[in-house]
C-alpha positions as CSV (number, residue, x, y, z in Angstrom):
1,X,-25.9,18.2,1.4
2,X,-22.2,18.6,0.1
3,X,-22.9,16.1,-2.9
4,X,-26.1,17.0,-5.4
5,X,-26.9,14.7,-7.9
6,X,-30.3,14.9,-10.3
7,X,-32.3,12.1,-11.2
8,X,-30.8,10.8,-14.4
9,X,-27.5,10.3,-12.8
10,X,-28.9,8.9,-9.7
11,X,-30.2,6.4,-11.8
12,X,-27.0,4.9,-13.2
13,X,-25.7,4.5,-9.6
14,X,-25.0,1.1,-8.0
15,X,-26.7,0.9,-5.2
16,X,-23.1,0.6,-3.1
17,X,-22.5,3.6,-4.8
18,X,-25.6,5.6,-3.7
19,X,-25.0,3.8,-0.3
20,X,-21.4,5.8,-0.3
21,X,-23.2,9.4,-1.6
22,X,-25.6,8.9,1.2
23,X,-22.9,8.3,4.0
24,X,-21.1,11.4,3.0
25,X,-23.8,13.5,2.7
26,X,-25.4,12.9,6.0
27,X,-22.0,12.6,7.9
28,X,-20.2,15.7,6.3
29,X,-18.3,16.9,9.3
30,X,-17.4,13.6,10.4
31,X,-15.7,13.0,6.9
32,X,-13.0,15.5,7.0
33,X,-11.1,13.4,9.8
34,X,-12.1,9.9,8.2
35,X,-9.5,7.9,5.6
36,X,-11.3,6.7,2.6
37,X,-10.9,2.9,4.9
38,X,-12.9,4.6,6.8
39,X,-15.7,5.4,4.4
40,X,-15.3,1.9,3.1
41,X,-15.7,0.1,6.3
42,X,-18.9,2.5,7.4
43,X,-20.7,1.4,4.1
44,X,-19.6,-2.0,3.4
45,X,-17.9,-1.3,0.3
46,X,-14.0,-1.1,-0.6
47,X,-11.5,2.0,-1.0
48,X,-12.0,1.3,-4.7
49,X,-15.4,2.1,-4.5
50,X,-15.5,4.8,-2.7
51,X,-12.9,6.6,-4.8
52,X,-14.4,5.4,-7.8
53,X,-17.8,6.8,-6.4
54,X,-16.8,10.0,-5.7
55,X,-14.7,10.6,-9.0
56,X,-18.5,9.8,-10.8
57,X,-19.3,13.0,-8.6
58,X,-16.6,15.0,-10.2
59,X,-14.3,14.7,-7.4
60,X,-10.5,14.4,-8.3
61,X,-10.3,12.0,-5.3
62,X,-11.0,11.7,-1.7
63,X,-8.3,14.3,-0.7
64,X,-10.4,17.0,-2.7
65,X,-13.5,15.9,-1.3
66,X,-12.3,15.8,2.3
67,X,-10.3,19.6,2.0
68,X,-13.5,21.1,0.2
69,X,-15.3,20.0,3.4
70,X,-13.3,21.5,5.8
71,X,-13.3,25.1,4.1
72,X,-17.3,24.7,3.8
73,X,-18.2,23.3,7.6
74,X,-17.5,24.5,10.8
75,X,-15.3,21.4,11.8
76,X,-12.3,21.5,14.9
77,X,-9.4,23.5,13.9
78,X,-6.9,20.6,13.9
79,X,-8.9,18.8,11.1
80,X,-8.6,22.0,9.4
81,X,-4.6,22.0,9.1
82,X,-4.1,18.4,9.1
83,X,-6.5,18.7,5.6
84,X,-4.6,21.9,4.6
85,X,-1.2,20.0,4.7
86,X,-2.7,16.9,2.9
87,X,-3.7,19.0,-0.1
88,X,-0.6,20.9,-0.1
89,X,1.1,17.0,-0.6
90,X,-1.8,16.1,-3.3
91,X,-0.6,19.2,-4.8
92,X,2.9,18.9,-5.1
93,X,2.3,15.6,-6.5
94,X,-0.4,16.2,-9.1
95,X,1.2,19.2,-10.8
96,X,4.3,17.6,-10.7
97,X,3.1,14.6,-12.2
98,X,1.1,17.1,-14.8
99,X,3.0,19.1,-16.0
100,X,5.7,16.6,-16.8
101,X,5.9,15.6,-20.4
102,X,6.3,11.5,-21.5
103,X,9.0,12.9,-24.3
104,X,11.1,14.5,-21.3
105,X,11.2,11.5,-19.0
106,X,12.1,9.5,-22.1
107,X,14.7,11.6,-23.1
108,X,16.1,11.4,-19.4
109,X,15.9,7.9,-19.7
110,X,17.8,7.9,-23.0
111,X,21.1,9.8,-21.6
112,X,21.2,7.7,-18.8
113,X,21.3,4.6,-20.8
114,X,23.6,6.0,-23.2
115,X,26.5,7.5,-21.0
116,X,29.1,5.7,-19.9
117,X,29.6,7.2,-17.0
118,X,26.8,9.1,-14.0
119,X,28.2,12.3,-11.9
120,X,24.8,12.7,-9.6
121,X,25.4,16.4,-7.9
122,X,22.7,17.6,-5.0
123,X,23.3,19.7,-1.9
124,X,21.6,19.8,1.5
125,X,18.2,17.9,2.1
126,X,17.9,17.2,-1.6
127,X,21.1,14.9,-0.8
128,X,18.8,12.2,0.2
129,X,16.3,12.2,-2.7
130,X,19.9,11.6,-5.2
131,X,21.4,9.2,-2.6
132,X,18.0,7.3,-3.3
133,X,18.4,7.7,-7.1
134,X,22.0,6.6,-7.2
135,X,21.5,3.6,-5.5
136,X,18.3,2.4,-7.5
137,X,20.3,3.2,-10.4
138,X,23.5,0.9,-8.8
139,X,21.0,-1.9,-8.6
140,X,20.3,-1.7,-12.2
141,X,24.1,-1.8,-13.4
142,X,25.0,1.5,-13.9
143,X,28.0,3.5,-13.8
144,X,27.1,6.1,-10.8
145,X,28.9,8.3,-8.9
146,X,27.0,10.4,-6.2
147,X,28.6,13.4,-4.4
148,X,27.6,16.6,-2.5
149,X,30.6,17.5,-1.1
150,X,31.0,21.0,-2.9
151,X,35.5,20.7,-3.0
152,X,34.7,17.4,-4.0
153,X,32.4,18.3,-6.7
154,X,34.1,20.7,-8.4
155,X,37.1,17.7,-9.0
156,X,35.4,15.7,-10.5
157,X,33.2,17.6,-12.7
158,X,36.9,19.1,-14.4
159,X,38.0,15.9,-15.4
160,X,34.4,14.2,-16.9
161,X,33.9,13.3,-20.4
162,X,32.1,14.3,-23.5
163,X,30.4,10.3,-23.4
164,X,29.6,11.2,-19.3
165,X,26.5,12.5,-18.0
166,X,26.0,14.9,-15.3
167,X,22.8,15.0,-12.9
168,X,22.3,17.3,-10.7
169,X,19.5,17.4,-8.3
170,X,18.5,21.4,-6.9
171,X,15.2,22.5,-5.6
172,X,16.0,26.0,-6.5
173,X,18.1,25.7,-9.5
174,X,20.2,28.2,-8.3
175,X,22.4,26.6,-5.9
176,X,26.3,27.8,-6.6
177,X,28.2,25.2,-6.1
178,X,25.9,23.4,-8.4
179,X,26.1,25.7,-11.1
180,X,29.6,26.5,-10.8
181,X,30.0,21.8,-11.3
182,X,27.7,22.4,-13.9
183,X,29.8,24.6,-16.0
184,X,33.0,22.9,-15.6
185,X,31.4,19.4,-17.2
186,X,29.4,21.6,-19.8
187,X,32.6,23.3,-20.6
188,X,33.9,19.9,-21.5
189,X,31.2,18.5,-23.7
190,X,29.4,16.5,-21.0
191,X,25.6,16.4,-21.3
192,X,23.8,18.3,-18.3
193,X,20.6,16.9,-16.8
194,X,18.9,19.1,-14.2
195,X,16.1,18.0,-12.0
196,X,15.0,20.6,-10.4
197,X,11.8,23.1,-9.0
198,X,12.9,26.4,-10.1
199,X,11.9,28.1,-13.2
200,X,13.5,27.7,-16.9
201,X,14.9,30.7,-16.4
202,X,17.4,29.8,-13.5
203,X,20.9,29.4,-13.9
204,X,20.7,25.7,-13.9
205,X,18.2,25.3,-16.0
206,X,19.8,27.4,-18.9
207,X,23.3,25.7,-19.1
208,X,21.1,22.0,-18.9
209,X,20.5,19.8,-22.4
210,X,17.7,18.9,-20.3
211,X,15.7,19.9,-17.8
212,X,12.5,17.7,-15.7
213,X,10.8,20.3,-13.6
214,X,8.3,19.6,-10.5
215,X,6.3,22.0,-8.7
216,X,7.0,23.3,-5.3
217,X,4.1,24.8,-3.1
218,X,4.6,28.1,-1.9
219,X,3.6,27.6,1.4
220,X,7.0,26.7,3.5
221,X,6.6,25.3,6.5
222,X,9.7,25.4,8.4
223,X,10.9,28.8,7.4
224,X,14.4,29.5,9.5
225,X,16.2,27.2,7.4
226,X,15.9,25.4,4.2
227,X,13.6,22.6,4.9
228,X,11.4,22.9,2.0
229,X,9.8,19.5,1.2
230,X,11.8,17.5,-1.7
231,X,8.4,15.3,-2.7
232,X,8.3,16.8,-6.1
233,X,11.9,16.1,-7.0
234,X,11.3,12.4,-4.9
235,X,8.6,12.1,-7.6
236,X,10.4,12.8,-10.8
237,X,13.2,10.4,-9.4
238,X,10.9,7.6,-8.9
239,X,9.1,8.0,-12.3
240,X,12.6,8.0,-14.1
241,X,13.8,5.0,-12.4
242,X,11.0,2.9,-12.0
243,X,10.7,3.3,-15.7
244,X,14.3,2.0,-16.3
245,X,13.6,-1.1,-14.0
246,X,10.4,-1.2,-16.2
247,X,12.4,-1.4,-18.9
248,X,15.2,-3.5,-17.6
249,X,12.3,-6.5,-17.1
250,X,11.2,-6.0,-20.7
251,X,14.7,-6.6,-22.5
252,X,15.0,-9.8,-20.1
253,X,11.5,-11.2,-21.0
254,X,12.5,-10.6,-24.5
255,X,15.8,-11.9,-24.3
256,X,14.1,-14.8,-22.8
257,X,11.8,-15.4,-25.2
258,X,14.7,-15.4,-28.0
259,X,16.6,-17.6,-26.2
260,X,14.2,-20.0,-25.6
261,X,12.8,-19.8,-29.5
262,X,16.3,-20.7,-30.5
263,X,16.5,-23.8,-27.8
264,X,13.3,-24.5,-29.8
265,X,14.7,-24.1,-32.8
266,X,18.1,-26.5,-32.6
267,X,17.6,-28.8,-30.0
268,X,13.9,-29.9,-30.5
């Protein structure tokens, strides 16, 4: 039995809920290559429940569950791995999303909206994540250049601004090229935003204003060249720009709501 319960909490169980406790218990080794659809769909309930059911447990989710079943039963090999990877992701994510602060994604938020110009630096895979980032941030009207190019780089980041902002995007936070962009705009008053999964104490991190930093697993599964995932960083990116189109919406609904008082105002 993988989930105990005593009788008092039994008793404030839905009976869907002690319908999903029941499947799980006496189909353990089947669970670990099941989706949480899957549980659903066995017990005629709904993903929602199911999470919800096994949270009440004191479960962090349906990933935990699954991986805690696989190092406790003798289930195939393959199920094994595939579950070993999918924690590694539920990982990266969690305690990248936890150990990032509300007051530092708002203060990200606050130099991007106040500079009047965007250098977005990144080299090798991490290229994609910023290509990502720089467009999102296109679509919401700002002022974004996006480069990896290291000749092309170092240009740039000579002639910015003390009103420009400077982004750069490393998984290390030691890349050179990086650094070396990073002190030419920092030697000329631009502010220097790092997003990045190396430690404060890298180079990149100390010459930042201001640093968001997500956590990299230390298993590496392509190890003959830099292939590291870029999920952590992907996830800081997302949070900061889906907060700005968050944001965006707000000030139009508002200025909407002005605009529309004032019609009320005057011409009714």
């Amino acid at each position: 039995m993988l989930i105990k319960i005593d009788h008092d909490f039994h008793e404030h169980l839905t009976e869907t809920e002690k319908k999903v406790i029941a499947f799980i218990n006496s189909n353990t080794e089947k669970i670990s290559s099941m989706s949480i659809s899957d549980v659903a769909e066995a017990t005629y309930s709904s993903p929602a429940t199911v999470s919800r059911t096994i949270k009440k447990c004191g479960f962090s989710g349906f990933a935990e569950l699954r991986y805690l079943i696989t190092q406790e039963t003798d289930v195939h090999k393959d199920s094994i791995n595939v579950n070993e990877i999918f924690n590694k992701s539920l990982m990266e994510v969690t305690q990248t999303i936890e150990q990032l602060s509300i007051e530092t994604i708002l203060a990200v938020v606050r130099e991007i909206c106040q500079a009047k110009r965007i250098y977005l630096l990144s080299r090798g895979l991490t290229e994609h994540v910023a290509e990502e980032f720089a467009l999102k941030l296109q679509l919401q009207g700002f002022h974004v250049f996006a480069n990896s190019d290291p000749s092309i780089m170092q240009d740039m980041t000579r002639r910015v601004k003390n009103q420009e902002l400077v982004i750069i995007f490393s998984l290390s936070g030691k890349t050179p090229e990086l650094l070396t962009a990073a002190e030419n705009a920092a030697s000329l008053g631009a502010r220097i935003v790092t997003i990045t999964c190396g430690s404060p104490d890298t180079p990149l991190a100390r010459i930042a204003h201001l640093t968001a930093y997500g956590f990299k697993h230390s298993h590496v599964a392509i190890k003959n060249v830099d292939a590291t995932s870029r999920l952590p960083i992907y996830v800081i990116s997302r949070i900061i720009s889906d907060y700005l189109a968050k944001r965006q919406d707000e000030e139009r609904e508002k200025a909407a709501r002005k605009e529309a008082a004032y019609r009320r105002e005057h011409y009714f």
